[in-house]
Every structure is written in structure tokens, then in C-alpha cells.
N, C-alpha and C positions, 0 to 999 in steps of 0.2 A: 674422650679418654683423659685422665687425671696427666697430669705433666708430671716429673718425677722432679724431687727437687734436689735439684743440681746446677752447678755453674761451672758452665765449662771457658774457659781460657783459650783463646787461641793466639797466641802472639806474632808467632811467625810463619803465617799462610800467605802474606802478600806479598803479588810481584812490582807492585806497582814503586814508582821513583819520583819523588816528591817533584814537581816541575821547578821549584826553587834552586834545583841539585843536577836537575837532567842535563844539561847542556856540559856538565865537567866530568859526569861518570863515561869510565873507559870498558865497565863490563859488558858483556858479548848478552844474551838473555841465558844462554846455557851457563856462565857464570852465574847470576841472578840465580837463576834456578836451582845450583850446586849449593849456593849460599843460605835460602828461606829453607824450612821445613814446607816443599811443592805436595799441596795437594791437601795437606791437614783439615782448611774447611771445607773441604768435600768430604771428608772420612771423619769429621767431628763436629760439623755442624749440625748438631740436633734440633737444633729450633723449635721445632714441632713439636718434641716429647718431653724438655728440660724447662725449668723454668728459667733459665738464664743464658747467654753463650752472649759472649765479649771475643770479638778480632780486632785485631792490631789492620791498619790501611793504609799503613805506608811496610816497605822489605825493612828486615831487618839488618839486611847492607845498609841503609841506609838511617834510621831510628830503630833501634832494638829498648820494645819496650822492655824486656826483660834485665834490665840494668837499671843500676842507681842516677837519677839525673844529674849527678855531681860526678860522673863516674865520664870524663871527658877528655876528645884529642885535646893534644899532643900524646899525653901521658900514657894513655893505656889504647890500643891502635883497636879491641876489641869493646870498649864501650858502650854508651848510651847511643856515641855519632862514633861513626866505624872511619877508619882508614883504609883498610882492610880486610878481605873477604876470611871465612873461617878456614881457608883453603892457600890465603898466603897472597892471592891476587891483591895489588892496589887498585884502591877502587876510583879514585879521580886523578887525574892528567897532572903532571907534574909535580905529585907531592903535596897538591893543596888538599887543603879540609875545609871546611865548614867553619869560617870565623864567629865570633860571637852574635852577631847577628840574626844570621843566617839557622844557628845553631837555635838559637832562643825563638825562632818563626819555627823550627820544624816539631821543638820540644812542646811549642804551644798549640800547636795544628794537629799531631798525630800520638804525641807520648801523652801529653796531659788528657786527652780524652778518653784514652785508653783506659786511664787508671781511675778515673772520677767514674767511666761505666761499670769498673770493678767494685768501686767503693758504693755503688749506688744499689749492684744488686746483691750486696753483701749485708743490706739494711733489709732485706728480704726476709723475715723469717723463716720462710719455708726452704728453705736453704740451708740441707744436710751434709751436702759433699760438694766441694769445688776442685775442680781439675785442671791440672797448668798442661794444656796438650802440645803436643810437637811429633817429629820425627827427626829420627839420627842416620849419620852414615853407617854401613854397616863397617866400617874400619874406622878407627877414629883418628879422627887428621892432626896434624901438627900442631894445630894449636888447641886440641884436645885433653881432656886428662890422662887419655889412655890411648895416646900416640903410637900408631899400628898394631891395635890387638883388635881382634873380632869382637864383634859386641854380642848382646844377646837378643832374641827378636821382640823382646820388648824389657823395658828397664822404670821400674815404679820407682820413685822417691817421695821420703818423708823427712827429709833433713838429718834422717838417723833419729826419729823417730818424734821429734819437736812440733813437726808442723801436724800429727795425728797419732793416732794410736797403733802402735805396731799391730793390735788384732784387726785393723783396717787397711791397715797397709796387704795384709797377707789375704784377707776375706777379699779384694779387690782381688789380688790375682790370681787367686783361685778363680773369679769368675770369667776373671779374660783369658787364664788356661783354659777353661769349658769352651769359649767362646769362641775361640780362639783353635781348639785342637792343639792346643799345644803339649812340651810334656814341662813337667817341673822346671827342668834345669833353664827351659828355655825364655824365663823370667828371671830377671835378676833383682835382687831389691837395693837401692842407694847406689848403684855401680853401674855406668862409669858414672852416674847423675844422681846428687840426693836430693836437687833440685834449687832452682835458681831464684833471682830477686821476687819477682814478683810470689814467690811459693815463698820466701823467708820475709817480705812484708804481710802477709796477710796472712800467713801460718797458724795465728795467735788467736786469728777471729773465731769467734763459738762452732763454724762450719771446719769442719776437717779437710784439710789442705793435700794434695797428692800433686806430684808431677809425674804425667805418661808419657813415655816414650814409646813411641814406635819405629822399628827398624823400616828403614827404608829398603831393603831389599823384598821386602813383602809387596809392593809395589812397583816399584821401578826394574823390578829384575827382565831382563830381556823377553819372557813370556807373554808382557803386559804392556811394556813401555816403551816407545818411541823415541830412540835418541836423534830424531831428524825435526820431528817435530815439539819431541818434551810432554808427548801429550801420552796419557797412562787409558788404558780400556777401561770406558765406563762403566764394563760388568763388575771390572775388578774391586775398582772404587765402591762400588753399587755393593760389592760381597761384604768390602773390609766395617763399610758406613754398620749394614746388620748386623756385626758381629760385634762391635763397639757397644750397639743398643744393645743387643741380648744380655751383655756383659753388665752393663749398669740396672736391667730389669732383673737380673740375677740379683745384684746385688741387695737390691730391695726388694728382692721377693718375702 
């Protein structure tokens, strides 16, 4: 079977904690897990069927590739290297961070590889559509753009319409409405997300750029998901993964 051409993004699916950092992080794993989008390369890892898919191997507590490498503690606590979780937690022992050292081993170890496997399969001609995937809370937290208001259960961005063409912005979510069962309203487009660095560096490339959200309540909602063990029903995962694909075979049908 023909692989469809697409490049999907995953930035923030992992748990893991860089060993350089572990010994000063105070998060619980239930933190960790409030903090990453849990579960995305299970429900967006196509491998099989795309011709591309890029994840991020380190949390994004702790390197979020989705940020500017210039974009650093002190200054801004939500950065490149976090201080703090998206939820308000501090995330290492007494206030410290990541001096420059330390900073420059994790940007070199887990950020820069990230973006050089973005940049490598973006030289891919077959390369029609690229997707920055995630998931959201369904309330949006403090340090949010839209600081306790309900979200939508899924939210597409195009920068406002920069990083692709609004009749792809909209042909997209008509397919993951289908795909999905959803009804109109319940995609939002640019709102609360038009999408982030990595969707406004590479926006420009010949392939058309989108950021997917996924509501985390399609998931995690008490039907599914285990808050003892963090761990979601692998039917569930297994339902959300074929609706993803039907949605992009839609799109290129």
C-alpha cells in the first residue's frame, strides 16, 4: 500500500527526563503526565501509512521543542528549558534551572535532533501536508491563552491562514468531523491555538503547514483512563489511532 504523503510532528508525546536533569526534577509522574500531550504517539504515530512522523525524546517539561532555542530561563519560565510546568508546578528543587551548560547538552541531545529530522523530511518531495500534532486540556490553564474556558474537542491552526490555505485548513476538518462524528461546532479553527514555533518556522515550506489539537477529554475521560495508574484503554487509543487515519485517507481521497 502506497504511504500517503504527510509528515506528522509530534513534539510532545514524551515522558521521559533527560538523565542530566533527573536527579533536581521534584515532579510526581502524574505532574509529567498533566504537563506532555500523554499518549499523542500512540494516537498519531502512523509510521506505517505516512511517509514521515518526527517525535520529540525528551517531555516537554523538560525541552520543549516547540519554542525558539533563544527563547530561555530566567526570562520566560515557559520556554525552550521550562522552570515550570503548564499547570504552575516548579519543576526543579529550590529554584534552580538549567545553567548554560547543562542547557546547551540538552538543546544539543534532544532539540536540535528534532528539528534537523524535520528539516530532512521536509526535502522529501512527496510531501503534501505536514501536521504539528498534540493534545489540550479541555479547560485551559493559567498559563493558557484562554484561561478557564472550555475548549473545543478539537482545534486546527493555520497561523490565520499563513502557514496554508484556508480551503485546507477547512477540507481538513471536515474530514476529522466525518472521522471523527463530530458536529461542526465542535472544531474550532485558530482558537485557542493558530499554532506554534515549530508550525511558524516551517509554515513557508512548499508543504502546507496545520497544527492539530486534540482534546484530551476524548481520552483521558474517566470511561477510558486510569488515574492510578495514568494508563488509557488500549481499545480506546486503538479507536482514536483509526479515526486519525480515516481522516487523512479522506483527505486524499
Amino acid at each position: 500500500m502506497e504511504k500517503l504523503p504527510v509528515l506528522l510532528s509530534i513534539p510532545h508525546g514524551s515522558n521521559h527526563i533527560p538523565p542530566v536533569v533527573e536527579n533536581r526534577v521534584i515532579l510526581s509522574a502524574e505532574d509529567i503526565h498533566d504537563d506532555i500531550d500523554p499518549y499523542t504517539r500512540e494516537i498519531y504515530d502512523l509510521s506505517e501509512h505516512v511517509e514521515a512522523v518526527v517525535v520529540a525524546h525528551a517531555a516537554r517539561t523538560i525541552v520543549d521543542v516547540n519554542r525558539s532555542p533563544d527563547d530561555r530561563p530566567p526570562q520566560n519560565p515557559d520556554g525552550v528549558i521550562k522552570s515550570m510546568t503548564c499547570l504552575g508546578r516548579p519543576i526543579y528543587h529550590g529554584g534552580w534551572w538549567p545553567d548554560e551548560p547543562v542547557t546547551d547538552h540538552l538543546l544539543h541531545h534532544y532539540y536540535l535532533p528534532f528539528h534537523q529530522a524535520i528539516q530532512a523530511a521536509l526535502d522529501n518531495p512527496r510531501i503534501k501536508l505536514a501536521l504539528d500534532c498534540h493534545s489540550m486540556h479541555p479547560v485551559g490553564p493559567a498559563i493558557g491563552p484562554d484561561t478557564g474556558q472550555t475548549r473545543p474537542l478539537i482545534c486546527l491552526g493555520n497561523l490565520h491562514n499563513q502557514s496554508c490555505e484556508e480551503s485546507t485548513l477547512r477540507h481538513l476538518a471536515q474530514c476529522l468531523q466525518m472521522a471523527f462524528g463530530l458536529e461542526e461546532q465542535q472544531i474550532a479553527l485558530n482558537t485557542p491555538f493558530a499554532g506554534g514555533y515549530i508550525t511558524r518556522t516551517y509554515g513557508q515550506h512548499s508543504a502546507p503547514w496545520i497544527q492539530l489539537e486534540l482534546n484530551r477529554i476524548l481520552y483521558l475521560d474517566p470511561a477510558w483512563f486510569d488515574a492510578t495508574t495514568l494508563s488509557v484503554a488500549p481499545e480506546r487509543l486503538a479507536a482514536l489511532r483509526r479515526q486519525f487515519m480515516a481522516a487523512l485517507e479522506t483527505f486524499f481521497a
